[in-house]
C-alpha positions in Angstrom: 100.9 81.3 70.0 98.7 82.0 73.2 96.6 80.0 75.2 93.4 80.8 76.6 92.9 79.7 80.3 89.4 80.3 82.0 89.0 80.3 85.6 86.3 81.1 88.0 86.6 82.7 91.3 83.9 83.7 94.1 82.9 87.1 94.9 84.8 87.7 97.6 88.2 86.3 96.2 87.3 88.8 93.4 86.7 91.8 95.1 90.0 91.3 97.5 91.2 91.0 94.0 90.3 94.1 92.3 91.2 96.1 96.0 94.2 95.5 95.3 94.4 96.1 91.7 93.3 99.3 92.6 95.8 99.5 95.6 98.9 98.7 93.5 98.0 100.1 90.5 97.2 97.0 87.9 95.8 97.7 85.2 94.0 95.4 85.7 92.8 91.4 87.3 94.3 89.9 84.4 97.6 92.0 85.1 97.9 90.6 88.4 96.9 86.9 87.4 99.3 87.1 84.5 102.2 88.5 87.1 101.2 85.5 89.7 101.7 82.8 87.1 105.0 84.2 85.6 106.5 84.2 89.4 105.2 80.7 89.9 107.2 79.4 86.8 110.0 81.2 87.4 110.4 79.4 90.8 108.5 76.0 89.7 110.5 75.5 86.7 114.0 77.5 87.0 115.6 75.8 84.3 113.5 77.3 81.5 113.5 80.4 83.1 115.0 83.3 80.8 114.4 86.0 82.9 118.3 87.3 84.2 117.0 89.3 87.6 117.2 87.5 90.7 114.4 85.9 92.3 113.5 87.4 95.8 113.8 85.0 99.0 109.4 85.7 99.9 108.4 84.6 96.1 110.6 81.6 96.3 109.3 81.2 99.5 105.9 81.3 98.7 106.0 78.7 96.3 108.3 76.2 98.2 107.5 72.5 99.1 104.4 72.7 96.3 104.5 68.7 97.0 103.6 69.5 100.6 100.0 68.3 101.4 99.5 70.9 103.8 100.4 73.7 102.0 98.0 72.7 98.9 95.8 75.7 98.4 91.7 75.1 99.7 89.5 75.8 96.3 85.7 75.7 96.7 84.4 75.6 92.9 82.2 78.5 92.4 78.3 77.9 91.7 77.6 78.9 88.5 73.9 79.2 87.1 72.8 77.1 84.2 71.3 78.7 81.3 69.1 75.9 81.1 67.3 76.6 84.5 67.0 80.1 84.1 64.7 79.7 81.0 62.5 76.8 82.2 62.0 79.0 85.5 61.2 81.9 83.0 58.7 79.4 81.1 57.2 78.6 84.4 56.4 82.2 86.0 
């Protein structure tokens, strides 16, 4: 069974995202967000880890102290337009 998990990102955090799809060769955003999440459980939660190969030093690294206040990562909850207000503007014009 798979789960469906939505997120929302700004434009900018999007396009840095796809440049470096593009740099690296994803196939695609979901690639890359799919790749992220599998390193993050792999470091967050080693005992149900199945995966043989060695974790390097920098992804462990990246991920360590998560209960660190300072470290927490800065997300600003993208706008996102309302259906709603889009038609009663169009009703209005």
């Amino acid at each position: 069974m798979a789960v469906k998990i939505f997120s929302r990102m700004d434009d900018e955090a999007y396009k840095r995202l796809s440049d470096i799809k593009n740099k690296y060769g994803f196939k695609s955003e979901y690639e890359i967000i799919q790749y992220v999440v599998g390193c993050f459980l792999r470091v967050a939660d080693p005992e149900n880890d199945t995966n043989q190969e060695s974790i390097p030093k920098e992804i462990a690294d990246m991920f360590n102290d998560l209960s660190d206040e300072e470290r927490q990562f800065d997300f600003v909850k993208p706008k996102r337009a309302r259906t709603y207000n889009k038609q009663k503007d169009a009703l209005n014009s």
